[in-house]
C-alpha positions as a Markdown table, in Angstrom:
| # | Residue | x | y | z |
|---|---|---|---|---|
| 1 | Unk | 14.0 | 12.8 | -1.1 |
| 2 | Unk | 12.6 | 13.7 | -4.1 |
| 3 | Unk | 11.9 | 17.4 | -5.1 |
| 4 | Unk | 11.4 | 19.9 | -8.0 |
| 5 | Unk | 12.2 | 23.1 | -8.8 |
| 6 | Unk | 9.9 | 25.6 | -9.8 |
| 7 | Unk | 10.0 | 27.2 | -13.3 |
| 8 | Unk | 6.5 | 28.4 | -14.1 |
| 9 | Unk | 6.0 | 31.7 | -15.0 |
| 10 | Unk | 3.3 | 32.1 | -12.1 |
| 11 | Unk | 6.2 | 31.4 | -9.5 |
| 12 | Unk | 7.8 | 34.3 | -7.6 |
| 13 | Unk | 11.4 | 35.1 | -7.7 |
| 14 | Unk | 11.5 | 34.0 | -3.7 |
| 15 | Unk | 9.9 | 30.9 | -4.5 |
| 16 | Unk | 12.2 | 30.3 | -7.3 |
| 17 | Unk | 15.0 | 31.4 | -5.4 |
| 18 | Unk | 14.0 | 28.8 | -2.8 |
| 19 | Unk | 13.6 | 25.5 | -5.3 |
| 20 | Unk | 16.8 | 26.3 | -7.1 |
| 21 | Unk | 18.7 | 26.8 | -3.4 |
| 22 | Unk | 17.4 | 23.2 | -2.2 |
| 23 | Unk | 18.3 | 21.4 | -5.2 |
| 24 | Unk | 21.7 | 23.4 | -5.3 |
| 25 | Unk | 22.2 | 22.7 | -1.4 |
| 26 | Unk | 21.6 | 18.7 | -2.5 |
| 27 | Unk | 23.9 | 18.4 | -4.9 |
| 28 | Unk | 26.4 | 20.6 | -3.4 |
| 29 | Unk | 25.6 | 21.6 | -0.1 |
| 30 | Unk | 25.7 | 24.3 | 1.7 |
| 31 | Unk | 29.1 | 25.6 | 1.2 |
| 32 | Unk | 29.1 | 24.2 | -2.0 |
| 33 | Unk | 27.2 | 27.4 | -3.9 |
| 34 | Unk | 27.2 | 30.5 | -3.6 |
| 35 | Unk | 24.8 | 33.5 | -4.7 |
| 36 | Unk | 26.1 | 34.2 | -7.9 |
| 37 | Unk | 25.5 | 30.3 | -8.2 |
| 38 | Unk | 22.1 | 31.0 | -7.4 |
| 39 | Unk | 21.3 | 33.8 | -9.7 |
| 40 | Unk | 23.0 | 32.0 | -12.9 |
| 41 | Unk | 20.2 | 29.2 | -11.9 |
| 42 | Unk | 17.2 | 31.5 | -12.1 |
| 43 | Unk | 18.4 | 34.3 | -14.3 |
| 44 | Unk | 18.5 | 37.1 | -12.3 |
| 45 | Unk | 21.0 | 39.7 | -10.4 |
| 46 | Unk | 22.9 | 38.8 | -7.2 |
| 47 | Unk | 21.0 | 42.3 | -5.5 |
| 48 | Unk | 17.8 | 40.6 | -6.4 |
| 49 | Unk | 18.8 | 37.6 | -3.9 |
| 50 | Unk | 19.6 | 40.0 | -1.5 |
| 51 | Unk | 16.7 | 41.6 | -1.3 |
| 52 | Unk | 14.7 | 38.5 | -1.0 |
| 53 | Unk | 17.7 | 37.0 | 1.6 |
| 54 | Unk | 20.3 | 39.4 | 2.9 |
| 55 | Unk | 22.4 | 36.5 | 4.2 |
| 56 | Unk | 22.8 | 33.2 | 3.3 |
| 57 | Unk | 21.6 | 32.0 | 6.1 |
| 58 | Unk | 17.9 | 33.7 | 5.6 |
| 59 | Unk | 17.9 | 31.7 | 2.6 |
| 60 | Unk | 19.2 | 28.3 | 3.9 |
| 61 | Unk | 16.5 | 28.9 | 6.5 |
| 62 | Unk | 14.1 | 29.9 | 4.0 |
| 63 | Unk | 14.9 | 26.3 | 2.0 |
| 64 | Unk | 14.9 | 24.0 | 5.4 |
| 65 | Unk | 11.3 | 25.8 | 6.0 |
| 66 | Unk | 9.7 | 25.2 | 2.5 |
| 67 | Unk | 11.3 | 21.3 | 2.5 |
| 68 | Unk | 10.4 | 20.3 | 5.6 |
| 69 | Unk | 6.5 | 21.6 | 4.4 |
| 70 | Unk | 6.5 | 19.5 | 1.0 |
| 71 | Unk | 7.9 | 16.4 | 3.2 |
| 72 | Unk | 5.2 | 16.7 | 5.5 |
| 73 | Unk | 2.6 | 17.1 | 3.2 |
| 74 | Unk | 3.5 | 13.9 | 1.4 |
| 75 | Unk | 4.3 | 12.4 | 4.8 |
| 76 | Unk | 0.1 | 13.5 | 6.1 |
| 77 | Unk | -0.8 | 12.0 | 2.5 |
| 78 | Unk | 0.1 | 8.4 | 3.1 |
| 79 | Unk | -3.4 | 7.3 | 4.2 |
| 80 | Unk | -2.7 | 6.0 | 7.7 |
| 81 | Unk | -5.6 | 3.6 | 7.4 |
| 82 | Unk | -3.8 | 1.4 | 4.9 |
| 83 | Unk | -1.6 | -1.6 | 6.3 |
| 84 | Unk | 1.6 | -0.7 | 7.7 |
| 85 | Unk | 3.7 | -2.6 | 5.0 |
| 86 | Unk | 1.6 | -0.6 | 2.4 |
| 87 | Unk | 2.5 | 3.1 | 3.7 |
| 88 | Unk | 6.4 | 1.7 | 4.2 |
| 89 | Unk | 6.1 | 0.8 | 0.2 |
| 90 | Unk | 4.6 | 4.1 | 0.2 |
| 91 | Unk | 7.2 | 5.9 | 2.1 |
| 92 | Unk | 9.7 | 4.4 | 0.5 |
| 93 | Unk | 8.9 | 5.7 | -3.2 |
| 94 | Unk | 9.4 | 9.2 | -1.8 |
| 95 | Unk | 13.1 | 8.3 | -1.7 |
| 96 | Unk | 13.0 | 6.6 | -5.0 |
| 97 | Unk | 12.2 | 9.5 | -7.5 |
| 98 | Unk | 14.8 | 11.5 | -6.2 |
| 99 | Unk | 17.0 | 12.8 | -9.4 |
| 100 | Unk | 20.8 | 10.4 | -9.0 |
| 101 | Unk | 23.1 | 13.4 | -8.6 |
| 102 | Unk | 20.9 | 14.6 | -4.9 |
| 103 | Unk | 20.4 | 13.4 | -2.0 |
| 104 | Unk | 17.9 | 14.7 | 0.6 |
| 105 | Unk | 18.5 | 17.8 | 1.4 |
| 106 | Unk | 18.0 | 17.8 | 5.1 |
| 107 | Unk | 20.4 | 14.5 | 4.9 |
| 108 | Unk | 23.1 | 16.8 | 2.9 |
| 109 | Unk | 23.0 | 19.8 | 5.7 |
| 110 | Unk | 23.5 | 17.4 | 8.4 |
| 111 | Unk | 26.7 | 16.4 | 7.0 |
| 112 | Unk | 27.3 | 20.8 | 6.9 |
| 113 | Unk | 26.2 | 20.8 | 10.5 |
| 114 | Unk | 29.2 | 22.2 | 11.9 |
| 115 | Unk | 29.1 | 25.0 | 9.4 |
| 116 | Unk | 24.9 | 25.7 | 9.2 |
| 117 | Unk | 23.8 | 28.4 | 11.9 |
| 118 | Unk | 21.8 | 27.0 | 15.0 |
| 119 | Unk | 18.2 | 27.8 | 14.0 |
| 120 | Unk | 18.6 | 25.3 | 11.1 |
| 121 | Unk | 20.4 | 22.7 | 13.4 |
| 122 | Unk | 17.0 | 22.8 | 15.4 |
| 123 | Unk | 15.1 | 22.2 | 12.1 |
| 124 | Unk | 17.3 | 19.8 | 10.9 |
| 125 | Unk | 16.8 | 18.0 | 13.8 |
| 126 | Unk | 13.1 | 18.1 | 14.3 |
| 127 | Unk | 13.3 | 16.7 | 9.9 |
| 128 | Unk | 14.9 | 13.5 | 11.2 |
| 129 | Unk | 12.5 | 13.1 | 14.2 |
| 130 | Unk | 9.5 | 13.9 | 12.3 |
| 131 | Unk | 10.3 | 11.0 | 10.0 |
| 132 | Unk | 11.9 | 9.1 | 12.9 |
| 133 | Unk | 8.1 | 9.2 | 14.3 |
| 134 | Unk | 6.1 | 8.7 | 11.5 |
| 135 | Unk | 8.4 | 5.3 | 11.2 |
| 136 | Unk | 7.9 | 4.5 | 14.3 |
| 137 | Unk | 3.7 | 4.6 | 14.3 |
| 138 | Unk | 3.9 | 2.8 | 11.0 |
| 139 | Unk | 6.5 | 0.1 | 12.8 |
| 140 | Unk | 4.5 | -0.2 | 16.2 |
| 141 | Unk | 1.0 | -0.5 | 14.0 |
| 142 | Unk | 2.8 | -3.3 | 11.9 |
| 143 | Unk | 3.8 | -5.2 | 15.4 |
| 144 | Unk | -0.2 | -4.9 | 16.0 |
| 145 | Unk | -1.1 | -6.2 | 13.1 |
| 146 | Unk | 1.7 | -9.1 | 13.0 |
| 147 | Unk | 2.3 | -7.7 | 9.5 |
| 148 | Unk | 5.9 | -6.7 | 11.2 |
| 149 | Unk | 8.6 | -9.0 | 12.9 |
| 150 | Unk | 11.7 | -8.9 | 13.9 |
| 151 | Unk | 11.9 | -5.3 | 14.8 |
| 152 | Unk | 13.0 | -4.4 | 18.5 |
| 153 | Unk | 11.4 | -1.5 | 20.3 |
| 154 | Unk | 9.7 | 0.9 | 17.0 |
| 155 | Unk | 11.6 | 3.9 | 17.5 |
| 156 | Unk | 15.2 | 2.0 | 17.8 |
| 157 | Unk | 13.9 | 0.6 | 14.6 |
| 158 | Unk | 12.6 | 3.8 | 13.0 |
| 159 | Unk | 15.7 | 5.6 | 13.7 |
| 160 | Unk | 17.3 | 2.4 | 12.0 |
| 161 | Unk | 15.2 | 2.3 | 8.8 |
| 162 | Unk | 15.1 | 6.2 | 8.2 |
| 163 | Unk | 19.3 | 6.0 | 8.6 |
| 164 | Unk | 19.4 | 3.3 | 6.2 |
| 165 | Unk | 17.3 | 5.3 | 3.5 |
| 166 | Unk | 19.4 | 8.2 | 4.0 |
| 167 | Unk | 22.7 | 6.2 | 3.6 |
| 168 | Unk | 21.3 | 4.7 | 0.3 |
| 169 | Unk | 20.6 | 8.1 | -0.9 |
| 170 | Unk | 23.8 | 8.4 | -0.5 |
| 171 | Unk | 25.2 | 5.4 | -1.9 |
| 172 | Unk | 22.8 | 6.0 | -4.7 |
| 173 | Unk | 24.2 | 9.0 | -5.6 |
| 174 | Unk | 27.8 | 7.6 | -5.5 |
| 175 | Unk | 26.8 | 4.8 | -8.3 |
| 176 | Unk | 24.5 | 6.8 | -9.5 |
| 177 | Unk | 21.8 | 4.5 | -9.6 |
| 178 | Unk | 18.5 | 4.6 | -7.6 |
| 179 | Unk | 18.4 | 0.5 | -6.9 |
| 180 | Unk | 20.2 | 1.5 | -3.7 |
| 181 | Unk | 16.8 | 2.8 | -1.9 |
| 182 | Unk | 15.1 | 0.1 | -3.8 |
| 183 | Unk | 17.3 | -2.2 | -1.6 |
| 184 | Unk | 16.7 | -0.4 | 1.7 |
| 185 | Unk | 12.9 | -1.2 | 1.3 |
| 186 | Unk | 13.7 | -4.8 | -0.1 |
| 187 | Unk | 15.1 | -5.6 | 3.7 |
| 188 | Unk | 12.6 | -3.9 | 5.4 |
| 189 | Unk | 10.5 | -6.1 | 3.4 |
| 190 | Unk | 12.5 | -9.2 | 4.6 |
| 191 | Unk | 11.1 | -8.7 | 8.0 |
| 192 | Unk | 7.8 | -8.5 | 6.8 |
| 193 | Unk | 4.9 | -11.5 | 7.2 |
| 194 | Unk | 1.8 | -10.9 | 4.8 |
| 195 | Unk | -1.2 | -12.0 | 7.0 |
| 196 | Unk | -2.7 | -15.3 | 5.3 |
């Protein structure tokens, strides 16, 4: 999913320090960078990093935090009155402007799960049930409004749909080419029926 790093003037080292960890941890992952990494990124010294985040896990934690915030906010800013189909298109375009070489960030940690401590599995987890959810309203409203078909129960289906974008993250990373998530939204459009 789509996010930027911060490199205003007015930012703070720990915010910067934050932004450049979570596009680090989607291109790399976690065990993929370390904090020298890091302070290359924002142009400061390693102790700096440590006195923001002692351990690398304050900072992951720090980074799962901040993400899941942004995705939430653009989650609440979908107008829930619109059609369902519209705040799918909607939902969809947060996967679209994500830069080729990243993924989601939440979706790149799962795949480190083994290795990420157990307060961020229990974030990670609530990420993918927090869109899982919202996917689910937006499924069981387009049922309602026949504006849906072909969908079994809505949360089989979110958990379905929000797999699928994740995988053409993924895929769109590996051709480097966003069409991927284009695609996703494409079949979910399939099972749509505009209202005459």
């Amino acid at each position: 999913m789509a996010t930027s790093v911060t490199s205003s003037a007015c930012a703070s080292t720990r915010d910067q320090l934050i932004a450049h960890a979570q596009t680090l941890i989607s291109k790399r992952g976690y065990n993929g960078f370390s904090y020298r990494d890091l302070a290359e990124h924002v142009g400061v010294k390693t102790a700096s990093i440590h006195y923001h985040f002692p351990q690398k896990d304050d900072l992951l934690q720090a980074a799962v935090v901040d993400y899941t915030a942004k995705i939430t906010r653009a989650l609440h800013a979908i107008d829930d009155s619109l059609p369902a189909v519209e705040r799918l298109e909607r939902y969809a375009k947060l996967f679209v402007g994500s830069p080729a070489d990243q993924i989601c960030m939440c979706g790149m940690l799962a795949a480190d799960f083994a290795s990420v401590p157990e307060p961020v599995r229990a974030a990670l987890k609530a990420f993918f049930r927090l869109h899982e959810n919202w996917l689910a309203a937006v499924i069981a409203d387009g049922k309602r409004e026949g504006t849906i078909k072909s969908w079994s129960d809505p949360q089989s289906s979110a958990r379905t749909a929000f797999a699928a974008f994740q995988g053409a993250l993924l895929a769109s990373r590996l051709f480097q080419a966003n069409d991927r998530v284009c695609e996703v939204l494409q079949a979910i459009c399939v099972r749509v029926e505009q209202p005459a």
